[in-house]
ZADOFI-943442 format. One line per field, with one value per residue: residue number from 1; residue in one letter; x, y, z of N, C-alpha, C in turn. Coordinates in pm, whole numbers, plus 32768, in hexadecimal, padded with zeros to 4 digits. Layout:
i c(NUM,...)
aa c(a,...)
n_u c(X,...)
n_v c(Y,...)
n_w c(Z,...)
ca_u c(X,...)
ca_v c(Y,...)
ca_w c(Z,...)
c_u c(X,...)
c_v c(Y,...)
c_w c(Z,...)
This chain:
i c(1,2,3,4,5,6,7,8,9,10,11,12,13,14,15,16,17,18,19,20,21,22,23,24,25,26,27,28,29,30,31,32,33,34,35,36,37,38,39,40,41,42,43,44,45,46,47,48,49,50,51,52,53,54,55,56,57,58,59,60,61,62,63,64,65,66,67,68,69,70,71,72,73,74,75,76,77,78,79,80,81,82,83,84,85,86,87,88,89,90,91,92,93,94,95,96,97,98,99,100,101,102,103,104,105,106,107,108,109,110,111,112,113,114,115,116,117,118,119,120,121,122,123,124,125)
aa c(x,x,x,x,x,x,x,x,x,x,x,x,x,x,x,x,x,x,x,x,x,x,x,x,x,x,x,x,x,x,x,x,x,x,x,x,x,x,x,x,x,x,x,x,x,x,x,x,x,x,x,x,x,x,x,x,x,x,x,x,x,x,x,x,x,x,x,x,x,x,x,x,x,x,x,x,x,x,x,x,x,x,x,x,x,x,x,x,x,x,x,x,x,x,x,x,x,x,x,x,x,x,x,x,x,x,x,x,x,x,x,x,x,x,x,x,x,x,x,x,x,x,x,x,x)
n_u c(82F9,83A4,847E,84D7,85D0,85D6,865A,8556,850E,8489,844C,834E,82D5,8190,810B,80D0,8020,7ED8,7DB7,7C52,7BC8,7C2D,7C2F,7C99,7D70,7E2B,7DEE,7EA4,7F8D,7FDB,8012,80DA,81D5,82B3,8240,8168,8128,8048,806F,8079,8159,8178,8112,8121,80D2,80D9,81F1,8267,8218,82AD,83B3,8390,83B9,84AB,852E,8520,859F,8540,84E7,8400,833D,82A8,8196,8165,803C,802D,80BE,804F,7F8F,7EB5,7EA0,7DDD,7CC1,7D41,7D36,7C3E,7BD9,7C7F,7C2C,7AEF,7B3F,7BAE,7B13,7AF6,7B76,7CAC,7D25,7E4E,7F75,7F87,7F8D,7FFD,8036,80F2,804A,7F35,7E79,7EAA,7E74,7E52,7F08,7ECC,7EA6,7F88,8011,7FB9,7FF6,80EE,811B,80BA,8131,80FB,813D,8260,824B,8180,8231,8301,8299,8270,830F,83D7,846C,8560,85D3)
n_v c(EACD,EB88,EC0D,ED23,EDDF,EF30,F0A7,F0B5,F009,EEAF,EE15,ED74,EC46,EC50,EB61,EA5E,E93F,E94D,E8EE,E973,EA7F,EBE6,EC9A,EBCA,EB98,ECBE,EC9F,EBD0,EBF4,ECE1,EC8D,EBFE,ECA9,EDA1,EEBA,EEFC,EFA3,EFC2,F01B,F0ED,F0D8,F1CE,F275,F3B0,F3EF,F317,F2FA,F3C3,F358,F28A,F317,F36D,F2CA,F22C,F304,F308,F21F,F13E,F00D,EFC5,EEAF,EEDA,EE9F,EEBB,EF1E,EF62,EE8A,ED9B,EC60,EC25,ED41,EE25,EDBA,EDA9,EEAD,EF27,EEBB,EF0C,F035,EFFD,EFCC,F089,F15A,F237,F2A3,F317,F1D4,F1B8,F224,F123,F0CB,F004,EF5E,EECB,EE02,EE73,EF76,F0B4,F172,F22A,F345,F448,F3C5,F379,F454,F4F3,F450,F444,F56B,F5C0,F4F5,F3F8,F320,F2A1,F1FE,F17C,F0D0,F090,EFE1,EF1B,EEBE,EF14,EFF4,F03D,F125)
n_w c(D94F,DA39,DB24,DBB8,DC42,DCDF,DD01,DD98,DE44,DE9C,DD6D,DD3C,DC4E,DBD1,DB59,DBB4,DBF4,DC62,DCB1,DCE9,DD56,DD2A,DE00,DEE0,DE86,DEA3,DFA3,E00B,DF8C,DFE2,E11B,E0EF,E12A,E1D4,E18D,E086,DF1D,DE55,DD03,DBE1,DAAF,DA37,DAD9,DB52,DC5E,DCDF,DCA6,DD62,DE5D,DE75,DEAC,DF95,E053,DFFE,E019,E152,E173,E161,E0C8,DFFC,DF90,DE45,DD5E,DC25,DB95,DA82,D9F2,DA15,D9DA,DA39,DA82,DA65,DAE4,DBCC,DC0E,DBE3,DCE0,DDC5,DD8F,DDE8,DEF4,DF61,DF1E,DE67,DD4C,DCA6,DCAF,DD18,DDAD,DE72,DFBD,E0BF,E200,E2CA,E286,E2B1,E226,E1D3,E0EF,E00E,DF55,DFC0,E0DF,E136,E0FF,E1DA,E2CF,E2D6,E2D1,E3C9,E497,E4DA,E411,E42D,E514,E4C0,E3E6,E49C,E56B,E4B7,E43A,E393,E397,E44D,E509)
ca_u c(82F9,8413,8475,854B,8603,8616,8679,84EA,8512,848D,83CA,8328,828D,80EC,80E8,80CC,7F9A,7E86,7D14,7C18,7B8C,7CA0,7C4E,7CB8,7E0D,7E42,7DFD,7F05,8018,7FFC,8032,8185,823D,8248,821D,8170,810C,7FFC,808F,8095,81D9,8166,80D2,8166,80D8,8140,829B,8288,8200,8330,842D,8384,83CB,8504,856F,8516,85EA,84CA,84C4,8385,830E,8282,8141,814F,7FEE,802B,810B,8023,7F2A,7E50,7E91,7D60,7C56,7D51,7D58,7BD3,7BD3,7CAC,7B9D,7A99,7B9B,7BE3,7A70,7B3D,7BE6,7D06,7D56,7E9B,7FBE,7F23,7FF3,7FE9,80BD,80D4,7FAA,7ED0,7E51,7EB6,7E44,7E98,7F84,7EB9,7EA1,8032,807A,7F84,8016,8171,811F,808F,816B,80AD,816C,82C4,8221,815F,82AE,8354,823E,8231,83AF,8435,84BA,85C9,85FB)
ca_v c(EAF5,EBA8,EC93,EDC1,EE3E,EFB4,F0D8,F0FE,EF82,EE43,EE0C,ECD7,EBE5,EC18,EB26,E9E2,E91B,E93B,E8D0,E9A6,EAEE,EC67,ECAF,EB94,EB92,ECD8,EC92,EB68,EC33,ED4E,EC67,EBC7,ECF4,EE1B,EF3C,EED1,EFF1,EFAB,F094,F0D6,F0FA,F21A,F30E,F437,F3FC,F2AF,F317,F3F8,F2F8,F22A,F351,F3A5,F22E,F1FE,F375,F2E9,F191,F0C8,EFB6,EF91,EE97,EF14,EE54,EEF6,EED2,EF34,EE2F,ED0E,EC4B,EC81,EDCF,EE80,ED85,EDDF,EF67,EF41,EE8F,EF8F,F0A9,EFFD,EFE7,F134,F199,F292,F2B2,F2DB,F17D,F1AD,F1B1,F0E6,F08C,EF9A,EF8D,EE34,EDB4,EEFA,EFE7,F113,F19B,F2A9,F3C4,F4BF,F390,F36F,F4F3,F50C,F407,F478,F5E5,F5AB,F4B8,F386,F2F1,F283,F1E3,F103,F0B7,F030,EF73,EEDB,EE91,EF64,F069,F040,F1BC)
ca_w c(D9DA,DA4E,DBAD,DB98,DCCC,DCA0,DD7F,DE14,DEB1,DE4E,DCE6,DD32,DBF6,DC12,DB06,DC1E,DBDA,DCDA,DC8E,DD35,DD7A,DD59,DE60,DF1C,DE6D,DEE7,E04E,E03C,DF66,E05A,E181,E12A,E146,E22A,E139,DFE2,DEC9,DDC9,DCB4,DB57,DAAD,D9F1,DB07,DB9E,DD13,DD0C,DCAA,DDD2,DEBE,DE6D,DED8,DFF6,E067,DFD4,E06A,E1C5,E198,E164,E064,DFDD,DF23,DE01,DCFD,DBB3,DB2D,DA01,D9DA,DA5D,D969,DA75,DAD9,DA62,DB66,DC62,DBFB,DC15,DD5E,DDF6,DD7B,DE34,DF86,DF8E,DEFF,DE28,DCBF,DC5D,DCEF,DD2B,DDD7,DF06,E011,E140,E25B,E32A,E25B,E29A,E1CC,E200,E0D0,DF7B,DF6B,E05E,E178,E14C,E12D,E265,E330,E2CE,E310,E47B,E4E1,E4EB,E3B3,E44D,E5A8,E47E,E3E5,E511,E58E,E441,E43D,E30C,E3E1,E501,E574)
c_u c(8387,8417,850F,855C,8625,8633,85BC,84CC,84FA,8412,83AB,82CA,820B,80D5,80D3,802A,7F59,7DFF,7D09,7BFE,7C1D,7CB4,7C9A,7D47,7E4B,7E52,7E79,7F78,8020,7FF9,80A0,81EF,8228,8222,8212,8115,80BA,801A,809A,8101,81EC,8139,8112,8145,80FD,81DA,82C2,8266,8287,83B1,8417,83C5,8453,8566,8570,857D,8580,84C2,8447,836E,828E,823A,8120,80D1,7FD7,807B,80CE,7F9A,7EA8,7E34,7E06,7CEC,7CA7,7D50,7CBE,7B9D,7BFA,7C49,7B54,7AC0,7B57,7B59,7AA2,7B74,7C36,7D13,7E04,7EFC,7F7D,7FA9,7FD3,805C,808A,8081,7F34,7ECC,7E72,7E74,7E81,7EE5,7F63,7EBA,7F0A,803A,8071,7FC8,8093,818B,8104,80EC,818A,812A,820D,82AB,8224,81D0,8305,831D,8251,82DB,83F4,847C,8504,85F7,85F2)
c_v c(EB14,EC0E,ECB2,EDD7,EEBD,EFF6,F100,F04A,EF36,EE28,ED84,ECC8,EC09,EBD6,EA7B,E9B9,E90D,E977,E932,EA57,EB58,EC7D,EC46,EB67,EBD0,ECDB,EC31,EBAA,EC95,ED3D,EC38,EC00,ED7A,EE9E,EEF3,EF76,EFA9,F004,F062,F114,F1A0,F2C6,F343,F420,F365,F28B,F34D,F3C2,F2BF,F280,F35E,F334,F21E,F283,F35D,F26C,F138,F08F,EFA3,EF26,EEAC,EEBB,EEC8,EED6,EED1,EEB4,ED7A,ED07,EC75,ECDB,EE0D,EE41,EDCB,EE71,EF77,EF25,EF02,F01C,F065,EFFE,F05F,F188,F200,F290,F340,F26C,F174,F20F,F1AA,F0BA,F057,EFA3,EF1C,EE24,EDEE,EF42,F04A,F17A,F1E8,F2CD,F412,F45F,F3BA,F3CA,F510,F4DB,F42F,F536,F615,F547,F425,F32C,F280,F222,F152,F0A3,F059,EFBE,EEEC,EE89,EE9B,EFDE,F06B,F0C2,F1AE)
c_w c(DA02,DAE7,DB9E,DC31,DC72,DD22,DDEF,DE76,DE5F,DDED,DCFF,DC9F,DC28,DB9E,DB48,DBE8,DC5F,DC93,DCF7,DD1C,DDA0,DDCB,DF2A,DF12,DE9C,DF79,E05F,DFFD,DFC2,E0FB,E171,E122,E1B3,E1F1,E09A,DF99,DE61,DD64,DC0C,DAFB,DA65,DA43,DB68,DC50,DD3B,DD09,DD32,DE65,DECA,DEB0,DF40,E057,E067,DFFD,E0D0,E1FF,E1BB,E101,E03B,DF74,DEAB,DD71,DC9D,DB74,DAC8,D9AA,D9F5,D9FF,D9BC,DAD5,DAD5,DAC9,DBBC,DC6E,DC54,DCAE,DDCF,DE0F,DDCC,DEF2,DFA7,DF81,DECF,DD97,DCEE,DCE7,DD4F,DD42,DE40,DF52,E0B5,E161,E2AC,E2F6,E265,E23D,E1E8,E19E,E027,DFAB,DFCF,E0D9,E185,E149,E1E4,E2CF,E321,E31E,E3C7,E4E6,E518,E480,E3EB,E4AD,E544,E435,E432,E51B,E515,E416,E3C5,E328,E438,E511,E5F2)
């Protein structure tokens, strides 16, 4: 178990032990920060999730699941969230969902995206 600071924010450890049900891990890892990423270290829109973030001055913390023994329950968990494949990158904001890559382009493109940000207290503009 190890965590990497890099330049897209903070790599947290999902190697923590917690009994129970994915989807209930995610709901509690994507409440104790204000911007968390479900991503896999390997895919292209979760690379670009991470800049969009990390272009804004937003730290995210960031759950590698390929990197987590039990990434793949939480990959699948995710899929049933979102009611979608590819699982990933997912991203919450204050402990919400907000969603994939098209919520975040959407909410970024309209405007919405930054408001959530603040509120959420990863943004001081």
């Amino acid at each position: 178990m190890h965590c990497q600071t890099g330049s897209w924010g903070s790599y947290m450890p999902t190697t923590r032990t917690s009994v129970g049900d994915p989807l209930e891990r995610i709901e509690r890892l994507a409440s104790e920060n204000a911007v968390v990423i479900f991503s896999i270290s390997s895919c292209c829109m979760c690379h670009a999730i991470k800049r969009l973030f990390s272009g804004m001055g937003v730290n995210p913390t960031v759950y590698e699941l390929d990197e987590d023994p039990r990434g793949k329950d939480m990959e699948k968990a995710l899929m049933r969230l979102l009611g979608t494949s590819p699982a990933v990158p997912v991203v919450f904001i204050g402990g919400k969902l907000v969603g994939a890559m098209d919520r975040v382009m959407a909410s970024h493109i309209n405007g919405s995206l930054v408001p959530l940000l603040k509120e959420a207290g990863a943004l001081w503009l």
